[in-house]
C-alpha positions, 0 to 999 in steps of 0.5 A: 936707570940708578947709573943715568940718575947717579951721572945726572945726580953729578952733572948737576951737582958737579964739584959742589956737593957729595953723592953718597952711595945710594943715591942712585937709588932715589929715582926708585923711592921717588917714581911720581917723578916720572908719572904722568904730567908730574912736571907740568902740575908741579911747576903750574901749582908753583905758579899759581901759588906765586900768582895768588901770594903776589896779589894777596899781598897787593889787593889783601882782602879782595884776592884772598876772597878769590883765593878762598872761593877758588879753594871751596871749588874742589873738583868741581872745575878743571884746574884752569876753571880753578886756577882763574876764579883764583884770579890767574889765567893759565891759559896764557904763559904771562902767569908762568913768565910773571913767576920766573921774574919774581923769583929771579928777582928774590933770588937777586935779593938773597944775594945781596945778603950773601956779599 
């Protein structure tokens, strides 16, 4: 497993950057990685995240409101449940494709700084 992880360390870094010795071995202090929907509930949170921010910036008061509500939710609700009274409707991929686009454009914006 350490050598897998150590030859997609460098496939992915490639020429960029240095892979020490040991890291291999990160697989190993990182095992919620590889657990259960890891993945999955990392990217939704992101993208409920990014939702939420984009219409706390637009509405301010109103999807902060929603926001806050949501939040008082605990585990009383599945995440769908949560994630909608927050005002973000998982259930359909436009959240998620609403995401990628945003983020492909503050990453077009960083790089106007770096020229």
């Amino acid at each position: 497993m350490s050598r897998i992880f150590k030859e997609t360390l460098q496939k992915f870094w490639g020429e960029d950057v240095e892979i020490n010795e040991g890291s291999e071995l990160t697989c190993m202090r990182q095992p919620h990685y590889y657990m259960g929907l890891y993945p999955y509930t990392y990217s939704a949170g992101l993208t409920i995240g990014t939702q939420v921010s984009k219409m706390i910036v637009e509405e301010r008061k109103p999807a902060a409101d929603r926001w806050l509500k949501a939040l008082a939710l605990g585990s009383t609700q599945d995440s769908v449940g949560i994630a909608k009274a927050a005002g973000v409707d998982i259930t359909t991929d436009k959240p998620l494709k609403d995401t990628i686009e945003y983020i492909g454009k503050v990453i077009d914006d960083i790089e106007k700084y770096d020229k």
